[in-house]
MIDRENBA-599239 format. One record per residue (C-alpha): z, y, x. Coordinates in steps of 0.05 Angstrom, whole numbers, plus 32768, in hexadecimal, padded with zeros to 4 digits. Example, Ala and Ser with C-alpha at 12.3 -4.5 7.8 and 13.67 -1.06 7.14 Angstrom:
residues 2
(pt (809C; 7FA6; 80F6))
(pt (808F; 7FEB; 8111))
This chain:
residues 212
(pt (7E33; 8270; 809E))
(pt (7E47; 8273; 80EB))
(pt (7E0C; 826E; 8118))
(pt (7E10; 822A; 8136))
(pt (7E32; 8205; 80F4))
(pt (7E0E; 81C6; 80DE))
(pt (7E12; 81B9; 809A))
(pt (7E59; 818F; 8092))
(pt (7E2C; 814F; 806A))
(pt (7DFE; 8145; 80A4))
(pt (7E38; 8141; 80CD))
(pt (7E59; 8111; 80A1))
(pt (7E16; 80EE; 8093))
(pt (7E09; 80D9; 80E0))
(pt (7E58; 80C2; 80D8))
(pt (7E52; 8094; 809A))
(pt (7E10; 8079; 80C5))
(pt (7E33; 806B; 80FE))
(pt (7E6E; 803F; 80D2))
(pt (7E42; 8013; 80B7))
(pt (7E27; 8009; 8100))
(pt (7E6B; 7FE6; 810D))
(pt (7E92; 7FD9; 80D1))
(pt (7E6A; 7FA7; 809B))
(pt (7EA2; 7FB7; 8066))
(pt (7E8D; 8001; 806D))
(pt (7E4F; 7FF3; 8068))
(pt (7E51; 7FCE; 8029))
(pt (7E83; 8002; 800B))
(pt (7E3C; 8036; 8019))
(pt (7E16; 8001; 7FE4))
(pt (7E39; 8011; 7FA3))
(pt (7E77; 7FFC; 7F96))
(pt (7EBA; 8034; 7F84))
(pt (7EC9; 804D; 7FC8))
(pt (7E7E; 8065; 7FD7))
(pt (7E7E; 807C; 7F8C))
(pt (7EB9; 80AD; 7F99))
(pt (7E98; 80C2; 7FDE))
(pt (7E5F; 80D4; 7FBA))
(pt (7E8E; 80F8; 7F86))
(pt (7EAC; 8120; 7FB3))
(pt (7E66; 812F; 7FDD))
(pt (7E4B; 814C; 7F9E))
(pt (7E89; 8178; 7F8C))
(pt (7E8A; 8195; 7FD0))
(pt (7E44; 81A9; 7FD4))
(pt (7E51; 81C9; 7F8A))
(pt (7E88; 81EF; 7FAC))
(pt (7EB7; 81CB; 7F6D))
(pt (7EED; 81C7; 7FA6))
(pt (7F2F; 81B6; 7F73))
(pt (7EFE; 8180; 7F56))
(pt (7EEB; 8167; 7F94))
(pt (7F37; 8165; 7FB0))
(pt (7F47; 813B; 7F72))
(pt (7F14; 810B; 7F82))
(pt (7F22; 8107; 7FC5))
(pt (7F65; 80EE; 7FC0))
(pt (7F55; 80B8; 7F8F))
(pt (7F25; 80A1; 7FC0))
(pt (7F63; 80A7; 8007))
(pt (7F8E; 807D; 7FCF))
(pt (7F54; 8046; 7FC1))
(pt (7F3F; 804B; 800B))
(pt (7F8A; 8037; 801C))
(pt (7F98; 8002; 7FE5))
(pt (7F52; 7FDA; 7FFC))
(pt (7F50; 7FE2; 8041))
(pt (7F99; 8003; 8060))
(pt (7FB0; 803E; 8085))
(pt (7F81; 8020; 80CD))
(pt (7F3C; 8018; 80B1))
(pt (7EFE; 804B; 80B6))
(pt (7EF5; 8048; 8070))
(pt (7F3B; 8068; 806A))
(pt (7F29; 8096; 80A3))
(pt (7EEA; 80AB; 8081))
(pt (7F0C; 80B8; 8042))
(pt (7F43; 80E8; 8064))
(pt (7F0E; 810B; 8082))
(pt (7EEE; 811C; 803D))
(pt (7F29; 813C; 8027))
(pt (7F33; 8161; 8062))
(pt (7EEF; 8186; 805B))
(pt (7EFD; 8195; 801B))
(pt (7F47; 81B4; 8031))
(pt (7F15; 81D4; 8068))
(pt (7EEB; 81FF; 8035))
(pt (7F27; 8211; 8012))
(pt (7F4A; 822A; 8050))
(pt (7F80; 81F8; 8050))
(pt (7F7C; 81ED; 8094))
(pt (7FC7; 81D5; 80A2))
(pt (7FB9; 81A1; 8068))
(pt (7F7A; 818E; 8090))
(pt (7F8C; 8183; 80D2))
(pt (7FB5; 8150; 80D6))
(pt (7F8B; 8125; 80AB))
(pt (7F52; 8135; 80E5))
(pt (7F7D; 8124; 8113))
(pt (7F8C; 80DB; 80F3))
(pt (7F49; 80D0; 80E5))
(pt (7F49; 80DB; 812C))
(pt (7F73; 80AE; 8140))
(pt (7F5D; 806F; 8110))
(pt (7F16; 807F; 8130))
(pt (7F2B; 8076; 8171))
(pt (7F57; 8039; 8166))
(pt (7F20; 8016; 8134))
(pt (7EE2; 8027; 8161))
(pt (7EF9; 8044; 81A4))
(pt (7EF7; 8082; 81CD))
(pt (7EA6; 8084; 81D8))
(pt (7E8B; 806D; 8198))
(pt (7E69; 80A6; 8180))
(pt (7E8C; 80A5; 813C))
(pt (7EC9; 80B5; 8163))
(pt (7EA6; 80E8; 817D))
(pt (7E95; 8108; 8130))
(pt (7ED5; 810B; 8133))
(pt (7EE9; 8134; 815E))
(pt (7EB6; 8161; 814C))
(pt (7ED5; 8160; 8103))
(pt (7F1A; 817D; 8127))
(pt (7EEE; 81A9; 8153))
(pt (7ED4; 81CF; 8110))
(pt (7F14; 81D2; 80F5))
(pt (7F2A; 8200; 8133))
(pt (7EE8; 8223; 8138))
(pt (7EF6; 8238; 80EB))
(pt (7F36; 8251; 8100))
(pt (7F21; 8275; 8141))
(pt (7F4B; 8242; 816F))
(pt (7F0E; 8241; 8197))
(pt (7F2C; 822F; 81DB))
(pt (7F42; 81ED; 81B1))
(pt (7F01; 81E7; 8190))
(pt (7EDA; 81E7; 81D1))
(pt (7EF2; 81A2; 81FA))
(pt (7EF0; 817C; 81C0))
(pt (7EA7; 8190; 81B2))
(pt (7E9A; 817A; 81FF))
(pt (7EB2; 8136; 81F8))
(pt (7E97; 812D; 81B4))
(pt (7E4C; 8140; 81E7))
(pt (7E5C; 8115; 8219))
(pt (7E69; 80D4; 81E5))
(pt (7E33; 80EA; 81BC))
(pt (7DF8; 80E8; 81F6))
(pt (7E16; 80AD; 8214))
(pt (7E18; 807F; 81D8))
(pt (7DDA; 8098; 81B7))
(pt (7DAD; 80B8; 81E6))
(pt (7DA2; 8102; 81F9))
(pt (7D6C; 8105; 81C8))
(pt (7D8E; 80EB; 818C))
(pt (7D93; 8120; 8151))
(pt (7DDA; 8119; 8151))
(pt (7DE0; 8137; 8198))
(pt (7DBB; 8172; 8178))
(pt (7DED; 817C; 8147))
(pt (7E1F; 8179; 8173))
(pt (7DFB; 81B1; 81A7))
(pt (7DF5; 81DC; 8170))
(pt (7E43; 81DB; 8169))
(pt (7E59; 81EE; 819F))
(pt (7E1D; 821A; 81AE))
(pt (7E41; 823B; 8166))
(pt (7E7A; 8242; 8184))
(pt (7E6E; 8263; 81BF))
(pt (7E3E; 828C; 8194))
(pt (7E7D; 82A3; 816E))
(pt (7EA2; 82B5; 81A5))
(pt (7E68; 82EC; 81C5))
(pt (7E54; 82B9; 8200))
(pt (7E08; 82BE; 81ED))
(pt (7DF8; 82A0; 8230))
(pt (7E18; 8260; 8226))
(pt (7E01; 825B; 81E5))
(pt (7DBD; 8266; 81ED))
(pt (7DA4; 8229; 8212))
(pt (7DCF; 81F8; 81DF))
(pt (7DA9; 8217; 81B2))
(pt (7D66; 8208; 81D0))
(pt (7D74; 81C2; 81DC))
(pt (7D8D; 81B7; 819E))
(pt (7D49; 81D7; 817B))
(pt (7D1F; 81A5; 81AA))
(pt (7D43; 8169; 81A0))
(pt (7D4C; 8177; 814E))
(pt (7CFF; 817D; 8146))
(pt (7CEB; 8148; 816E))
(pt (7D1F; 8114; 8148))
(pt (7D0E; 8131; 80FC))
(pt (7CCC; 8164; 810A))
(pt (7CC4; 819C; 80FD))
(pt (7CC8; 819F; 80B3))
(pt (7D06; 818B; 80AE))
(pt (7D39; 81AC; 808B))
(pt (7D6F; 81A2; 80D3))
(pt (7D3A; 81BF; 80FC))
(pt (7D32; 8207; 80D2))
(pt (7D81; 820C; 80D5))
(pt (7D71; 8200; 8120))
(pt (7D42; 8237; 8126))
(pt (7D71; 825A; 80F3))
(pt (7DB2; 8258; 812D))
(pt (7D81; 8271; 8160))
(pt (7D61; 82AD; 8145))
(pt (7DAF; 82C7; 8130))
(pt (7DBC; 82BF; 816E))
């Protein structure tokens, strides 16, 4: 694992949280009916690494998303971005990114530019190029996904740790210790006050730190 990477269902996690914020139809889809069955399908498969399994899944649930809810809705968007981490860990990456970059784009339209699941966003496209070592590309998209993050939530929300942590991991990847080193630090500070210092988030804190 790259120094820096936050484990892709916390990620996702703080997104699904964030939808049912806004959007009451996602949040009753998160209470048992097909469409949070499938997500939880394809949640399990990835984590068991059963990729072709979960790809399978995944696309039942982008075909149900569509038929309930259309091509606009988060629920849609959250179901392209599903399949696009599993394309991720199989190192489809030209299959993945333009379904980030819809996802994207539905975000946006459905929420606006500085609602911080927009931001999630962005950070999902932002992995997608750090995986591929398009770092330059990575890198703004990682700032702005900061700068929504902190606004909308708070600087010492745990989500604005996650995010420090990526783009402290990507500068960490490319050699620049310097600027990586501080993220890091903040990051470790705000991830055990929000969750303590038991917490599973916090020792992959400490984990990023003491690689670098």
């Amino acid at each position: 694992m790259i120094a820096g990477h936050v484990q892709w269902w916390i990620a996702l996690a703080v997104l699904v949280a964030l939808l049912a914020t806004v959007d009451p139809v996602h949040a009753r889809a998160q209470s048992g009916d097909q469409l949070a069955d499938l997500r939880a399908q394809v949640s399990q498969l990835y984590e068991q690494g059963k990729y072709a399994a979960a790809v399978a899944v995944a696309e039942r649930y982008v075909a149900l998303a569509r038929q309930k809810h259309g091509q606009d809705h988060t629920e849609y968007a959250a179901a392209i971005s599903w399949l696009a981490y599993v394309y991720q860990a199989q190192g489809r990456y030209a299959e993945a990114e333009p379904l980030y970059r819809r996802d994207l784009a539905i975000t946006e339209k459905a929420l606006g530019p500085d609602h911080p699941a927009f931001g999630q966003s962005l950070n999902n496209l932002a992995e997608l190029y750090r995986a591929q070592g398009r770092y330059a590309e990575a890198e703004p998209l990682y700032e702005r996904d900061l700068a929504i993050t902190e606004k909308a939530l708070g600087p010492d929300h745990p989500a604005v740790g996650t995010v420090l942590n990526n783009l402290a991991g990507l500068y960490d990847s490319q050699g620049h210790y310097a600027d990586a080193e501080p993220l890091y630090k903040r990051a470790l500070a705000i991830t055990e006050k929000a969750l303590g210092p038991d917490h599973p988030a916090f020792g992959q804190s400490l984990n990023n730190l003491a690689e670098l």
